[in-house]
Each structure stands twice: as structure tokens, then as C-alpha cells.
C-alpha positions as CSV (number, residue, x, y, z in Angstrom):
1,X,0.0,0.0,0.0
2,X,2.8,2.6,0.5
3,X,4.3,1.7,-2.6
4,X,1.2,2.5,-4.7
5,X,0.6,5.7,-2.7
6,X,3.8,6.6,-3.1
7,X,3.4,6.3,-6.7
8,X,0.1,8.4,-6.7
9,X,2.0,10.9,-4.8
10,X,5.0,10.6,-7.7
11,X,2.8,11.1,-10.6
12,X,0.8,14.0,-9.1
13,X,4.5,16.1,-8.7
14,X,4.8,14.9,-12.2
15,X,1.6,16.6,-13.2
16,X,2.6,19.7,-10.5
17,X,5.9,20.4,-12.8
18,X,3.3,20.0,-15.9
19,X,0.7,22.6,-14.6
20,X,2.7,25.0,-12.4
21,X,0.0,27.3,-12.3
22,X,-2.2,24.8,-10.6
23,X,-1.6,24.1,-7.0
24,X,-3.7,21.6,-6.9
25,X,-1.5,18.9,-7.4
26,X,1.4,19.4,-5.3
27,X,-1.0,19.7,-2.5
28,X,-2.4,16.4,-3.5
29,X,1.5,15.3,-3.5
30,X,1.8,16.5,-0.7
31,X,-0.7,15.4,1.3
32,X,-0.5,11.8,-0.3
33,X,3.0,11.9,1.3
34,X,1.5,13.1,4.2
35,X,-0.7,10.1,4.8
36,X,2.4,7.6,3.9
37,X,3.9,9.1,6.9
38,X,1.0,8.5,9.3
39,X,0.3,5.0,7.8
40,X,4.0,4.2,8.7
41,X,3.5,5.9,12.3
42,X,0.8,3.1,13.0
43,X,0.8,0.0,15.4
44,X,1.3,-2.7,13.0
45,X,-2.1,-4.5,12.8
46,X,-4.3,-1.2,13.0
47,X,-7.9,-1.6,12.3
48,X,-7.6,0.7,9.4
49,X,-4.7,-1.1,7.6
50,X,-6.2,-4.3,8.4
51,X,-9.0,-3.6,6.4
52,X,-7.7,-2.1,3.5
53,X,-5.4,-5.2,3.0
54,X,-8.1,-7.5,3.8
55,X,-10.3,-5.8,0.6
56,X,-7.1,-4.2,-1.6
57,X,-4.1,-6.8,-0.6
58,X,-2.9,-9.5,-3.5
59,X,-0.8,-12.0,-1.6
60,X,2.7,-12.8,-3.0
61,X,4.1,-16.3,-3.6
62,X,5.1,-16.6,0.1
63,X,1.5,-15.8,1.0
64,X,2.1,-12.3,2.2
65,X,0.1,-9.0,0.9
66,X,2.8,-7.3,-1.0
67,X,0.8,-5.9,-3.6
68,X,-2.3,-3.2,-3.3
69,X,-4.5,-3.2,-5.9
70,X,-7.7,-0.7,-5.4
71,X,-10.8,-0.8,-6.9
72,X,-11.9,2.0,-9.2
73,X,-13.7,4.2,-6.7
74,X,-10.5,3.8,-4.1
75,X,-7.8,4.9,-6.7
76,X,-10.0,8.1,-7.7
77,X,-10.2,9.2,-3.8
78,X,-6.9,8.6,-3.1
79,X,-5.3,10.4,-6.7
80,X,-7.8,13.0,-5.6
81,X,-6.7,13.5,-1.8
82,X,-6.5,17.4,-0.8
83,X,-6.9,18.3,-4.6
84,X,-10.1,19.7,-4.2
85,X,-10.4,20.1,-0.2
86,X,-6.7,21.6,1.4
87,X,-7.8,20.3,4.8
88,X,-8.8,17.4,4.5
89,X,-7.2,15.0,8.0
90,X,-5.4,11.9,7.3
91,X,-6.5,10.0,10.2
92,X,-10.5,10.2,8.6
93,X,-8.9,9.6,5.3
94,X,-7.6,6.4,6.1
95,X,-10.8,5.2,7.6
96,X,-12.3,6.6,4.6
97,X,-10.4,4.0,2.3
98,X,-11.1,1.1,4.2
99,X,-14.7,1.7,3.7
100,X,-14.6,2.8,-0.2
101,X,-12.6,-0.3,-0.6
102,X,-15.1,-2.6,1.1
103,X,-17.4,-1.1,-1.3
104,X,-15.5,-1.5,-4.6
105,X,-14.5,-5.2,-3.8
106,X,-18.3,-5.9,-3.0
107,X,-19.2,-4.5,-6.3
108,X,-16.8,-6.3,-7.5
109,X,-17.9,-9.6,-6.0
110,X,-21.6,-9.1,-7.8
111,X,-20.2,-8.2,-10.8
112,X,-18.1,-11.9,-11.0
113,X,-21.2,-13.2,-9.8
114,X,-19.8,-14.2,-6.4
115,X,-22.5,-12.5,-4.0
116,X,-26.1,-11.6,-5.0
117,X,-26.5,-7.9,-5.1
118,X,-30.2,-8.1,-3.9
119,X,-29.2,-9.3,-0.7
């Protein structure tokens, strides 16, 4: 997970140097780096991460969750963190994910047919 937001935090610097007039995204940058910093701060087995790898984690070949793949609705709010709201707290942020990415892998799960929507 702090690899991809790292990246997200990457390509939005990418796009700052792109768009200098825009602000935007070097406060998105920044506060994406931000959050890596907090995540990192964490007790190991926080609620919040717990969750996120539970719905976002793909285990490795030694069975671990290396890899963090969101669903569509995650990777919007997190390429969009502090771009359109400066203030926004990381601490609600992260509790934010967990429960966008519960959503998108339930969707997910009725679109493959896996759950029954209706219920």
C-alpha cells in the first residue's frame, strides 16, 4: 500500500511540474505523502490497515500481501486526496479508504457473480 501511494504521490509532482499554475497537485503530492507518513506511524495491525489489506491486498508467492490493488472508486479518492479540499485529515482519510474499498470489492464480487446484489 505505501508503494502505490507513493506512486500516486509521484505522478501528481509529475503533473505539478506539468501545470505550475495549478496548485492543486502538489498539494495532493503532498498530502498523499503526508498520509504515507501517518500509515508508517501506525501499530502494526491497525484496524484501518487491516481492512484495506483484507479488501485491496494481493498475496505474494510466500502468501504475504505485498501488492495493493484498489478498486476504481479507491484509486480516484486517493489520486484525488487534498486536490479539491486543502484540509482534508489523514486519520479520517484512512478510515475513509477502508470503507470505499469494502465497497468496490463488494461490487466487484456481484459483478463476477460471487454475491447476490439483492441481498
Amino acid at each position: 500500500m505505501i508503494t502505490y501511494l507513493r506512486s500516486v504521490s509521484d505522478w501528481r509532482r509529475s503533473k505539478a511540474e506539468q501545470y505550475p499554475d495549478d496548485d492543486r497537485n502538489e498539494r495532493c503530492a503532498d498530502g498523499l505523502a503526508e498520509l504515507v507518513d501517518h500509515i508508517e506511524s501506525l501499530p502494526q495491525g491497525h484496524e484501518d490497515i487491516r481492512v484495506l489489506q483484507n479488501a485491496c491486498g494481493i498475496p505474494n508467492s510466500i502468501g504475504t500481501d505485498d501488492d495493493f490493488m484498489p478498486g476504481l472508486r479507491l484509486e480516484y479518492d486517493v489520486s484525488h486526496f487534498r486536490f479539491y479540499r486543502a484540509q482534508k485529515d489523514v486519520s479520517e482519510f484512512l478510515a475513509h479508504m477502508g470503507t470505499v474499498a469494502v465497497l468496490d470489492r463488494l461490487e466487484w464480487a456481484a459483478e463476477e457473480g460471487l454475491i447476490d446484489a439483492d441481498d
